[in-house]
Each structure stands twice: as structure tokens, then as C-alpha cells.
N, C-alpha and C positions, 0 to 999 in steps of 0.2 A: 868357607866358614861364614864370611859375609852372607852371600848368597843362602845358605841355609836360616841364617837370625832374619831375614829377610820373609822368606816362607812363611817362620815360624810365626812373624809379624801380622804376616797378612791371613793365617790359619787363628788370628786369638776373635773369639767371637767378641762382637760391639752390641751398644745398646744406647738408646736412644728415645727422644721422642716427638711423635706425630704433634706440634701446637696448633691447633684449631681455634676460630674466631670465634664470636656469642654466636651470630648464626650459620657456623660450623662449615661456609662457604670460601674462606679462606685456609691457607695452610702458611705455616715461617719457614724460610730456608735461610740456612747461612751460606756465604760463600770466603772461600778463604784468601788470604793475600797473594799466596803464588801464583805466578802468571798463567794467562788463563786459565785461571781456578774455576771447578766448575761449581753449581749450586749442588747443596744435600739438607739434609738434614742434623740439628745439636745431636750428634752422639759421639760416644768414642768407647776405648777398647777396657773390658772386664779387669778389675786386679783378683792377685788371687787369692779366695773364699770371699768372694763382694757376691753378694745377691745379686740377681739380674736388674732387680727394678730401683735399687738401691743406685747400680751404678747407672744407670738413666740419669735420677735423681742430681744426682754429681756432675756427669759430664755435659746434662743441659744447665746447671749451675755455674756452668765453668765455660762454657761457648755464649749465654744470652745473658747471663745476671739474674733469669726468672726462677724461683723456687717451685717446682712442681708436683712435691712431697704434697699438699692439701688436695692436688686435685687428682692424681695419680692410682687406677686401680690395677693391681698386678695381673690381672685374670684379662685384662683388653688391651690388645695388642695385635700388629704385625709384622711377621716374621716370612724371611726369605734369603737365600743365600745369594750372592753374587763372587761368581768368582770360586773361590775356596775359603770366600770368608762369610759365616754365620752373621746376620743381621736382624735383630728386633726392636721394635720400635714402639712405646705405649702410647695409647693415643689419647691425647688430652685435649680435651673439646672447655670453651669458655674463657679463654682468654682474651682480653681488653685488644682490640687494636689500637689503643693511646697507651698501652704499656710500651716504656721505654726499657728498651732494652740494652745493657751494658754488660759487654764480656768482662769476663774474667785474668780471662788467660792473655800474655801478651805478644802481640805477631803471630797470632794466629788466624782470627775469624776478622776479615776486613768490612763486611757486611751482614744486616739481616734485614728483610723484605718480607715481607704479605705477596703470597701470590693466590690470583684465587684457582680453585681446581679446577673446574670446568676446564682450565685454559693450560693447565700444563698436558705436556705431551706424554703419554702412556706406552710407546715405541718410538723407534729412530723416526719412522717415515707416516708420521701423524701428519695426515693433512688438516686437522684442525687445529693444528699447534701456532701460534701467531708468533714467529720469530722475531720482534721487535727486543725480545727478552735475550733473543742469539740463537744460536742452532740447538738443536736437539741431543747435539753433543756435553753442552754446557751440563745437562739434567741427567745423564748415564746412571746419578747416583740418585734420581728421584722416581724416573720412569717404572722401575719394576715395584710401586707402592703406591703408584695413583691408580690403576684399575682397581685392586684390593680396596684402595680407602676411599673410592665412588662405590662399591657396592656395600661397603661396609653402613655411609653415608642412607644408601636408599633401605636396606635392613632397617637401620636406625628409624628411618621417617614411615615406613610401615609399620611398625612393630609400633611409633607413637602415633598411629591414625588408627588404627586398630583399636588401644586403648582408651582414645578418644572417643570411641565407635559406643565402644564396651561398658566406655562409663556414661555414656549415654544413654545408651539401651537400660541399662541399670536402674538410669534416675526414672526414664520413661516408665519402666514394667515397677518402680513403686511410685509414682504419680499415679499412675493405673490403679495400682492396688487399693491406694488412699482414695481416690474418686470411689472406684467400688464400693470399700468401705462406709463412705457416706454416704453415697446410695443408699444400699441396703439397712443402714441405721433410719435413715429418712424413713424407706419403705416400712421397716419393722415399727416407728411409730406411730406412722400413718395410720398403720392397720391394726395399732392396739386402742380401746378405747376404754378409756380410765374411768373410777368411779363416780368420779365429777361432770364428766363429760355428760351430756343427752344423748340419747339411744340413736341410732343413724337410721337411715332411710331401712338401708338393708334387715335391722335388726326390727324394725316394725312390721316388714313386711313376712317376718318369719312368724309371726303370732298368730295363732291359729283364728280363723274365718267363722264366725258364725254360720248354722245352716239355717236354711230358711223356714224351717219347724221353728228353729228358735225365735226366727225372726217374727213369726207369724203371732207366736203364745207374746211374744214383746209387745208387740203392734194392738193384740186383743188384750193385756191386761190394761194398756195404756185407755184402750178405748174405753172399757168397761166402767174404767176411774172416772174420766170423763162423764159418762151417763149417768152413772150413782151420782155427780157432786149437782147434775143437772135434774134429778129427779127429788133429791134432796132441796134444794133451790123452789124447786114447781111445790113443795110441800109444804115451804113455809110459808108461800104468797097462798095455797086455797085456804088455810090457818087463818092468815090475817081476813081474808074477804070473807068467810065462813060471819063472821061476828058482824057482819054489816046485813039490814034489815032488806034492802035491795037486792043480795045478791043469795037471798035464803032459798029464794023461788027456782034459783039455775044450781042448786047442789047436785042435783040428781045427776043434771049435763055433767058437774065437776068431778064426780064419783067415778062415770062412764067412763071420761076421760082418762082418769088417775089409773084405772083399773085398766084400760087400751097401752098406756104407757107401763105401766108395770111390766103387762107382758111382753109390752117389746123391748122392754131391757132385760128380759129372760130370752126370750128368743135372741137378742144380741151377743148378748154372752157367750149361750152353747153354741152358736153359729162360730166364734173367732176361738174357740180353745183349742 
């Protein structure tokens, strides 16, 4: 009968949990008073209709003094059997290594320690396990839940370098976007020209070209003005000399003359139209 409450003892599942430092490099173990006690973890055994993460909550309340209800999510956790007894364990990341810690219970839990992970043993015959801490025997009840919470650990540290990655890229492709953006506003002002603005190089040189017909009737109505204003001019000086008694005698010369310029402001004329 002993022997069977025994069993049944060691068949009731426990629950517990993983306490983790701020930078998630250390792990808490308790160890208890009986001689050579070995190191484990705050957990202990289910009552019944107790939620699983409920009695975490409790039985790490009742081994360390630490309230772990604020930090506690039911969905993260490790679980594994040893033996014939069901073990889970939540894993809580953030706690103070200047939390002081005070059991509860009395004659029970004779220590707690920060150990950091790297350094506990994951099997019996860890050669990288530094027995200054004692044998590999001491840890029976940590070993099968440091490979698990080292990979869990490097999960974690990808999944936040990724999204470190992601929200970079993020902020990159809209800095991008906002440079573009301005860009192309620059460009779109650049190339509109308002109605205050002066007409640009470009838009002068889209004005149609005189042809050289044109050019030519320009250049001969110019000339022509010219001539008339200069033949005009010669008309009003033979006027004035015409009345002077000296210069009665050379009209005939001045008449020839008038009459040779006449015609060659006709023949200039038809020559440039």
C-alpha cells in the first residue's frame, strides 16, 4: 500500500518555472536541504482542478518568494517527462539578478543560485561542464531542459534579429520612398513654368524663325525709309540755295542731280522688294 501512494506520488504531474535574468544568460535553481540534494528547478506537484500555470504561479511563490503571475504566459513553456513523472516548466525571462529571494515554505528549499547556461551540463558525460559546481549527478533534474532552453534561447535571438532586419528594411524602403517623393516634386516644379516666371531658353527657341524672304522685304523696307528721309533732307537744302542769287546759275546742275537721285531711289526700291 505504501509502495503504491508512492507511485502514485511520483505519477502526479509538476509544474514549474524556467526564471531567466534581463539578459536571458542566466537560469535560478533551488537546491533543497536533504543531503546531497541535488539542484532543480521552483516547481512542485498539481492540486486537483488547479490550472497548470496557476500551480507554477504557487509553487514558485512558495520555493523563492518571487511572484511570477505579471510575467507569466501560459502558451511558453517546456515540457518533458522523467521517469514516470510529467514535468512543465514556463519560462520567464526578466528577472533582476538583485531580486532577493525568500522561501516560503519551511525545511525545504536551503538555497537559490543564478547559474549561467552555457555552463550547466545538458548529459551525464558533458565535457564542457565545469564541476567546480559538483558532478553532473548533482543537475539529473536540470540536464534534460538546458538543450531545449539553448535552442529555445537561439529561436528567440533570431526571430529578434530578423525583426530587427525587418524593421529596418521597412524604415529603409520608406526613406526611399520620401527621397523619391521629393525628387520627383523638385522635378515636377522645375519643369513647370508659372505665369510670372520669363519664358526659358527652350521656350524661345520653339518660336518660329523668320525666312529669309522675310528677311530680305525687312532689310528693303528699312532701306527704302532711309532713302526717302535722305532724299527728303537733299530737297529741303536745293529750296534753301534755290533763293540765293549765286547759286541761280548751277539749278540746271541741281535739277540733273535731283532727277539722277530720284531715279535711283526707284531703282532701289524695286531692286530690294
Amino acid at each position: 500500500m505504501l509502495q503504491g501512494f508512492r507511485d502514485f506520488k511520483h505519477r502526479v504531474p509538476t509544474y514549474g518555472g524556467l526564471l531567466l535574468n534581463e539578459d536571458l544568460s542566466q537560469v535560478l535553481l533551488v537546491q533543497g536541504f536533504w543531503h546531497r540534494a541535488s539542484w532543480g528547478f521552483p516547481k512542485g506537484k498539481i492540486n486537483v482542478d488547479e490550472e497548470p500555470h496557476k500551480c507554477a504561479i504557487r509553487e514558485v511563490l512558495e520555493e523563492t518568494g518571487y511572484d511570477i503571475s505579471p510575467l507569466i504566459d501560459p502558451n511558453v513553456y517546456l515540457e518533458t517527462s522523467i521517469g514516470e513523472q510529467f514535468v512543465r516548466l514556463y519560462i520567464i525571462p526578466g528577472v533582476s539578478t538583485a531580486t532577493e529571494f525568500v522561501p516560503r515554505t519551511k525545511g525545504e528549499i536551503k538555497q537559490l543560485k543564478w547559474f549561467p547556461i552555457s555552463q550547466l551540463p545538458s548529459h551525464k558525460n558533458d565535457r564542457n561542464f565545469n564541476k567546480v559546481n559538483g558532478s553532473t549527478n548533482m543537475f539529473y533534474m536540470v540536464m534534460p531542459f538546458v538543450k531545449p532552453l539553448r535552442e529555445w534561447l537561439a529561436s528567440r535571438h533570431r526571430s529578434a534579429v530578423i525583426g530587427s532586419n525587418s524593421a529596418a528594411g521597412r524604415e529603409g524602403r520608406r526613406r526611399h520612398r520620401s527621397s523619391s517623393s521629393t525628387t520627383e516634386h523638385h522635378q515636377s516644379y522645375s519643369q513647370t513654368r508659372h505665369s510670372h516666371s520669363p519664358a526659358t531658353t527652350s521656350d524661345a527657341s520653339k518660336r518660329p524663325q523668320p525666312t529669309s524672304d522675310t528677311l530680305r522685304k525687312q532689310q528693303g523696307t528699312a532701306f527704302s525709309t532711309y532713302i526717302q528721309e535722305e532724299a527728303a533732307s537733299f530737297e529741303r537744302l536745293r529750296i534753301n540755295t534755290d533763293s540765293s542769287p549765286r547759286r541761280r546759275e548751277t539749278s540746271s546742275k541741281a535739277k540733273s542731280r535731283k532727277s539722277l537721285f530720284g531715279g535711283t531711289v526707284q531703282y532701289l526700291e524695286v531692286l530690294l522688294m
